[in-house]
Every structure is written in structure tokens, then in C-alpha cells.
RODO-2510 file (C-alpha; in nm, 4 decimals, decimal comma):
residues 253
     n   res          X          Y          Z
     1     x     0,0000     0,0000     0,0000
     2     x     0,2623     0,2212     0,0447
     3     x     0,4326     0,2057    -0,2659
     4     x     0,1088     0,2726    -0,4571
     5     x     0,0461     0,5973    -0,2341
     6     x     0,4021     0,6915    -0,2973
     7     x     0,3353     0,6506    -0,6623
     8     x     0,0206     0,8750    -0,6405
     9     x     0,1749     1,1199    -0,4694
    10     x     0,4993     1,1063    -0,7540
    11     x     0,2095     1,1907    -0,9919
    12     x     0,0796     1,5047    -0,8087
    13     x     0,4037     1,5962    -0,7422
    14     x     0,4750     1,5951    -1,1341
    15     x     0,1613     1,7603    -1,2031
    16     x     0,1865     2,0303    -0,9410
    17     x     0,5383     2,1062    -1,1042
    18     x     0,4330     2,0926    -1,4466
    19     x     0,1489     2,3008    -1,3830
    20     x     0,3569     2,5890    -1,2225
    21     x     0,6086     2,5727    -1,5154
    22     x     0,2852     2,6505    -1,7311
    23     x     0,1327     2,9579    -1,5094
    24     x     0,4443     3,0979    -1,4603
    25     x     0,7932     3,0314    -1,6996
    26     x     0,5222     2,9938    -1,9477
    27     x     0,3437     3,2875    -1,8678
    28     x    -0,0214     3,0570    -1,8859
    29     x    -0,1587     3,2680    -1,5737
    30     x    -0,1770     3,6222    -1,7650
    31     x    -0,4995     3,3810    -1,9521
    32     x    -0,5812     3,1838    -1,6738
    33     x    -0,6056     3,4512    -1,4046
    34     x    -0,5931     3,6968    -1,6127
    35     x    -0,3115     3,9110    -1,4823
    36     x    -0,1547     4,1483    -1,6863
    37     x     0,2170     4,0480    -1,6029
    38     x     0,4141     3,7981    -1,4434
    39     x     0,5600     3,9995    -1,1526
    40     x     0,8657     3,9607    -0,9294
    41     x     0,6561     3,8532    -0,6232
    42     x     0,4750     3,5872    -0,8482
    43     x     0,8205     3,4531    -0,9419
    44     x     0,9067     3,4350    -0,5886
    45     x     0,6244     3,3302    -0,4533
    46     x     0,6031     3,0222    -0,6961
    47     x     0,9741     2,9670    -0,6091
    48     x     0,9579     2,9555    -0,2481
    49     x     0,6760     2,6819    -0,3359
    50     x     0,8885     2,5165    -0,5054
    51     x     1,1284     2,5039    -0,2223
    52     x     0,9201     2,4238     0,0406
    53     x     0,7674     2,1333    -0,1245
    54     x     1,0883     1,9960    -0,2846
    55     x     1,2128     1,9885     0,1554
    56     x     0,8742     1,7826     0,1892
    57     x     0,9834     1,5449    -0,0865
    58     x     1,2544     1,4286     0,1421
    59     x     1,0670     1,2872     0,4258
    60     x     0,7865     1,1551     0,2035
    61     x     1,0803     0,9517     0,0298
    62     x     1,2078     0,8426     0,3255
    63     x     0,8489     0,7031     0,4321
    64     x     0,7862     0,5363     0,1561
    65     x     1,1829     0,3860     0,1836
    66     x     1,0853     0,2164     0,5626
    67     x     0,7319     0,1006     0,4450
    68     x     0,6780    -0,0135     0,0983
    69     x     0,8709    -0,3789     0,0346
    70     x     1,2285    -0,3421    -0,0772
    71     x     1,1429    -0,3626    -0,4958
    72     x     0,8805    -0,1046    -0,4719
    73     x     1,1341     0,1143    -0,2447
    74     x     1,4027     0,0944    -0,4470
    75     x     1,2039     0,2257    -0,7485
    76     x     0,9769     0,5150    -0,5061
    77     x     1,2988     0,6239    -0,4005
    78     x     1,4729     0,7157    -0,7558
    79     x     1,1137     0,8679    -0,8779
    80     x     1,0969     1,1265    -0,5624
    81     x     1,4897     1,1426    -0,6126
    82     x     1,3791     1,2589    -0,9656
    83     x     1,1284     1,4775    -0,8782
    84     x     1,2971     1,6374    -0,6503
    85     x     1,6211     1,7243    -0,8935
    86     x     1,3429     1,8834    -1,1159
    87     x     1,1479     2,1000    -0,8596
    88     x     1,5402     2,2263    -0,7655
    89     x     1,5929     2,2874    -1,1199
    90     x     1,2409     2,4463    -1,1708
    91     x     1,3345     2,7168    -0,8536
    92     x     1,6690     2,7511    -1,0793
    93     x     1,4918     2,8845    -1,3765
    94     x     1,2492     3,1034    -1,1915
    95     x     1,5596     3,2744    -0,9950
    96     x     1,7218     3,2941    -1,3175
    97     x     1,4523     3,4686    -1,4705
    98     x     1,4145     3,7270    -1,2008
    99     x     1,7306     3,8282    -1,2513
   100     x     1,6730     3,8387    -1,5874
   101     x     1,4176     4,0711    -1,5663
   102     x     1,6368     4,3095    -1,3424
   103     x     1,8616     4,3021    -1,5717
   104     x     1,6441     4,3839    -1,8752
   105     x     1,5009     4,6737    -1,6809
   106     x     1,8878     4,7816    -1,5845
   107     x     1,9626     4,7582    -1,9747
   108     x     1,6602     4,9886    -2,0544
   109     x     1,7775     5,2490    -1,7902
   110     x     2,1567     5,2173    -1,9663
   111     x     2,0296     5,3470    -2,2875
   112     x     1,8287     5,6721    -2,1274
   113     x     2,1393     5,7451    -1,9557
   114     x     2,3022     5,7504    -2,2397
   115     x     2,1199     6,0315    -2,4099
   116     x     2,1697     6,2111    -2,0885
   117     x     2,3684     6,5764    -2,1512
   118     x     2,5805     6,5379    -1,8257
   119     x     2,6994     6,9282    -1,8824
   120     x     2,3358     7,1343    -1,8988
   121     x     2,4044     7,1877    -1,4721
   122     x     2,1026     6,9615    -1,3798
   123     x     2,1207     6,9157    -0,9987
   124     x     1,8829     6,6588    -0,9335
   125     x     1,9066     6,2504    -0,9486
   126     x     1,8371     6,1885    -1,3034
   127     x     1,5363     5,9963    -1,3811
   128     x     1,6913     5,6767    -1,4809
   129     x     1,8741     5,6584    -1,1785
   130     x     1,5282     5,7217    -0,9263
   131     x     1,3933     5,4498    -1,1640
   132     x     1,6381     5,1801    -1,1205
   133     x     1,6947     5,1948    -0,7012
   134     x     1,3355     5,1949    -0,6960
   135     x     1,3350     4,8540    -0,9159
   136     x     1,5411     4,7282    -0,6974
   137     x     1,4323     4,8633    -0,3349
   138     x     1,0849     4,7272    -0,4634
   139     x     1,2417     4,3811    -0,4990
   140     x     1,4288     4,4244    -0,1993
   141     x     1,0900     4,5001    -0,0045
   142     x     0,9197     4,1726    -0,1843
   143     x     1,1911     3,9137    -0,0340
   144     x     1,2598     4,1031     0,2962
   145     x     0,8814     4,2277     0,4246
   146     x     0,6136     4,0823     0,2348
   147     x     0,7663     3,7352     0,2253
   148     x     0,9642     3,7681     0,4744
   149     x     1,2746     3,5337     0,3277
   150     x     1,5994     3,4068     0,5167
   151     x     1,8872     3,6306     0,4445
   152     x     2,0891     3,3701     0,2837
   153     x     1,8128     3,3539    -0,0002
   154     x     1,7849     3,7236    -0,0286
   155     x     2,1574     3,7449    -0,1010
   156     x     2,1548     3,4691    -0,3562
   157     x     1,8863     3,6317    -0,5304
   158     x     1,9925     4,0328    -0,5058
   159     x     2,4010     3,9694    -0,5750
   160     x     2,3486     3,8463    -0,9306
   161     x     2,1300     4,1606    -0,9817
   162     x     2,3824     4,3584    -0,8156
   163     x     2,7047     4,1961    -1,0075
   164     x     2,4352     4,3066    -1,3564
   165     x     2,4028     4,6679    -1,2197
   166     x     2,7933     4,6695    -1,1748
   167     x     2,9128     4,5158    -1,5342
   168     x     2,6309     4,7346    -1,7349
   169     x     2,6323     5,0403    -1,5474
   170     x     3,0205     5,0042    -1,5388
   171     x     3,0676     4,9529    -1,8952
   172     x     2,8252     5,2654    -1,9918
   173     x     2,9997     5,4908    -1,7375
   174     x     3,2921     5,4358    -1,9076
   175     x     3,1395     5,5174    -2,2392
   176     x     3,0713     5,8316    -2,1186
   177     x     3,2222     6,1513    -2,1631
   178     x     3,1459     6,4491    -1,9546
   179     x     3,3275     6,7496    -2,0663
   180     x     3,2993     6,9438    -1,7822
   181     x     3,3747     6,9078    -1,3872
   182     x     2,9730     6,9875    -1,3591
   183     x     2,9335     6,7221    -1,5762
   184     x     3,1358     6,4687    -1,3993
   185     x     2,9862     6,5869    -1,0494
   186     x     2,6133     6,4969    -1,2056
   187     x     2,7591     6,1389    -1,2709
   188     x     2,8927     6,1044    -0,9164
   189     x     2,5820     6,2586    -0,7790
   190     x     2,3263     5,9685    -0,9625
   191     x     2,6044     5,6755    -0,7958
   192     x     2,5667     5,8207    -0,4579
   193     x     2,2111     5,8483    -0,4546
   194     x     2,2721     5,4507    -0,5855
   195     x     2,4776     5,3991    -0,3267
   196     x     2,2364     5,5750    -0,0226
   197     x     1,9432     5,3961    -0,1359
   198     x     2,0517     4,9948    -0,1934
   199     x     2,3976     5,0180     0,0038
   200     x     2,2850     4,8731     0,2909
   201     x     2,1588     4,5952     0,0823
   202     x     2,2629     4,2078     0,1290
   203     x     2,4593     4,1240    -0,1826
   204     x     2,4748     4,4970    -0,3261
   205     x     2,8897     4,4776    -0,2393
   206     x     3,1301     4,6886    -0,4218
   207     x     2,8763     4,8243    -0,6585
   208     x     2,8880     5,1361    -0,5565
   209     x     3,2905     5,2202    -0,4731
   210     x     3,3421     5,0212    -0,8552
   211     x     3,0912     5,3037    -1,0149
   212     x     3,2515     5,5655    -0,8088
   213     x     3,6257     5,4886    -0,9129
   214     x     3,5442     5,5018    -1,3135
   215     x     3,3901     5,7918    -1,2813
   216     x     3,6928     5,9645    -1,0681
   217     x     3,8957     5,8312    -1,2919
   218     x     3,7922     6,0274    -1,5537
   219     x     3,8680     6,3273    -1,3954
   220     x     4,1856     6,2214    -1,3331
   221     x     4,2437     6,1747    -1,6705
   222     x     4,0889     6,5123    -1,7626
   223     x     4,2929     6,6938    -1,5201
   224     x     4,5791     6,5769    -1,6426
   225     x     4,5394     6,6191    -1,9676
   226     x     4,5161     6,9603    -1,9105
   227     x     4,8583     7,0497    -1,8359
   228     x     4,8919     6,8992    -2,1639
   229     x     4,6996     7,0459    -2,3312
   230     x     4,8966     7,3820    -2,2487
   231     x     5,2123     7,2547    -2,3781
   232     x     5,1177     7,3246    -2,7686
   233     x     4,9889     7,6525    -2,6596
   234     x     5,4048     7,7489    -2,4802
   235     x     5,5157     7,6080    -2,8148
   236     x     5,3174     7,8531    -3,0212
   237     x     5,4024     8,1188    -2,8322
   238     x     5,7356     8,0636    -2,8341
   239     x     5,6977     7,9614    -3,2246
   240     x     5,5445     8,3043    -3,2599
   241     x     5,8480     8,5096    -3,0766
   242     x     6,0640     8,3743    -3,2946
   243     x     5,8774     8,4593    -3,5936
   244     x     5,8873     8,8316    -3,4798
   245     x     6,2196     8,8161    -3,4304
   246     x     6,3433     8,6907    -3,7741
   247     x     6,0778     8,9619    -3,9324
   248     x     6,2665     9,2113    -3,7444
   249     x     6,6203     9,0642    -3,8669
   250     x     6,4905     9,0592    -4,2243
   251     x     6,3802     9,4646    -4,1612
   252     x     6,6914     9,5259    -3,9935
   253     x     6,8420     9,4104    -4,3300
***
């Protein structure tokens, strides 16, 4: 008797799996339930499911193990093993996709800042900037308050955002060209705001200092260009001095 209920309960387990790969990865619920998107929180929430059942699997395997005879346990135990691998893969893809949606929202807020003119003496956080820490503060909230996770989940679901913030937003401040000190003090002022809102954050890690250093390196590099720069304009003048003087050898003559 036991190894038939552990071979019903193999089945629901399959179709409970199957059936959240469909409302969710598969986006089935925006018909079903008729939501407009597939949020964040319904990607955790359906992960944390997925977790929580795949820790039950364990100790129903283990049941069926002690009380079904020792053919029947032998092949219960590999199908919940099975199962079990593919709920762990299934949270996989649904953390993978979270980030991937960070990420796609990150690379949307790369491009505006691109257009950005960094000299016009704007003050204020730029819009992309607002827009992104609260993308990720919202997240933050989702995992910390309304679901309340442990921290070592949070962090393995935040740092990969994080580490995507860091490469794109790296990558595009480096692009970037700021031709005056206003300009390059606009830059620094959208990474601190960055920094102040999702610093205290578990996995946000270097992020911020990373940001900060390519964009002070640029002024570096500015500032010493400069002296530089002034080095053609000694030569000209002293180009020019000698031009007077061999005029005023050729009047002389």
C-alpha cells in the first residue's frame, strides 16, 4: 500500500510542477487569471513553493523507503529522487529569470542614460537613476517584508542583480564623456544616490565604490590632460616670438 500511495503522490508531485512551469515560466496565468504580467513577487512566490515542497519530498521519500517492500522502495525512491532534482531545477529557472528581468530593466535604464547631456548643470538625481533603485528597493521590499525570506536567499537572489548593475552600469559609465567638472559631479551625484538607497543591501557589495572609481577616474584623466593640453599653446608662443624676431632681422636688413 505504500508504494502505490508513494506513486500517487509522484504523480501530483509531477503535475503540481508541471502546472507551475505553465502559469508561470510559461506565462499561462496572464490567460488563466488573467493578470496582466508575471511579476517579481509571483516569481518568488512560486519559487519559495517550489522550495518548500521539494524539503517535503525528502521525508515523504524516506516514508515510503521504511514502508513499501524493498522492490517497490528501491524504485519510489529514484522517482521522488527525480522529482525532486526537477522541482530544484524548476526554482533555478524562476531565480534565473528574475534576474533576468532586473537586468532587462537595468539595460533599458543604460540606454536613457546615455542620451543624458551630463553638462546642462542639472542638480537633481536623473530619472533613470530614481527608476532603477526603486526597481530594486521594490524587490528588496518583496523578499525582505512581504515574504519575509531568510537572508541567505535574499543574497543569492539580489548579488546576481547587483554583479548586472555593476558590469552594465560600469561599462556605460565608461562610455561616457562628460566634458565638464559639472558634468562629472552629475555622474557622481546619480552613484551616490545609488549607493544611499541599496547600500545597505545584502549582496549589493562593491557596486557602488566600482561606479565611483570610473567615474573619478575620468577626472583624473581630464585633469591631467590639461597640463597637456597647455604645452602646444608654450610652443606657439614661443613659435610666434621667434617669428617676430626673424621679421625684425629681415627689416633690420
Amino acid at each position: 500500500m505504500a508504494s502505490d500511495i508513494g506513486a500517487s503522490l509522484v504523480s501530483y508531485l509531477q503535475l503540481f510542477d508541471a502546472r507551475c512551469t505553465q502559469l508561470i515560466l510559461d506565462a499561462g496565468a496572464r490567460r488563466s487569471a488573467g493578470l496582466k504580467n508575471i511579476t517579481s513577487k509571483h516569481l518568488v512566490l512560486a519559487s519559495q513553493a517550489l522550495a518548500f515542497i521539494a524539503t517535503l519530498i525528502s521525508h515523504v521519500r524516506e516514508f515510503v523507503r521504511r514502508y513499501a517492500g524493498s522492490g517497490a522502495a528501491t524504485s519510489s525512491v529514484v522517482e521522488f529522487d527525480t522529482v525532486k532534482r526537477r522541482y530544484q531545477e524548476h526554482q533555478n529557472s524562476i531565480n534565473d529569470k528574475l534576474v533576468e528581468i532586473m537586468s532587462r530593466l537595468a539595460a533599458s535604464h543604460v540606454k536613457a542614460m546615455k542620451h543624458i547631456d551630463w553638462d546642462d548643470g542639472q542638480k537633481h538625481v536623473h530619472p533613470y537613476m530614481a527608476t532603477l533603485a526603486k526597481d530594486a528597493t521594490s524587490l528588496h521590499r518583496i523578499l525582505t517584508k512581504t515574504l519575509t525570506l531568510p537572508k541567505g536567499t535574499v543574497r543569492m537572489l539580489m548579488t546576481p542583480v547587483f554583479v548586472s548593475y555593476k558590469v552594465q552600469f560600469g561599462e556605460a559609465f565608461q562610455e561616457v564623456d562628460p566634458k565638464t567638472e559639472s558634468g562629472r559631479d552629475s555622474m557622481l551625484h546619480d552613484v551616490e544616490h545609488f549607493e544611499s538607497k541599496l547600500g545597505k543591501m545584502v549582496g549589493f557589495g562593491d557596486t557602488g565604490e566600482y561606479l565611483t572609481k570610473i567615474i573619478k577616474s575620468k577626472q583624473a584623466s581630464t585633469a591631467s590632460a590639461a597640463p597637456a593640453a597647455a604645452e602646444p599653446e608654450k610652443k606657439d608662443t614661443e613659435k610666434t616670438a621667434k617669428e617676430e624676431t626673424e621679421a625684425q632681422h629681415v627689416e633690420d636688413v
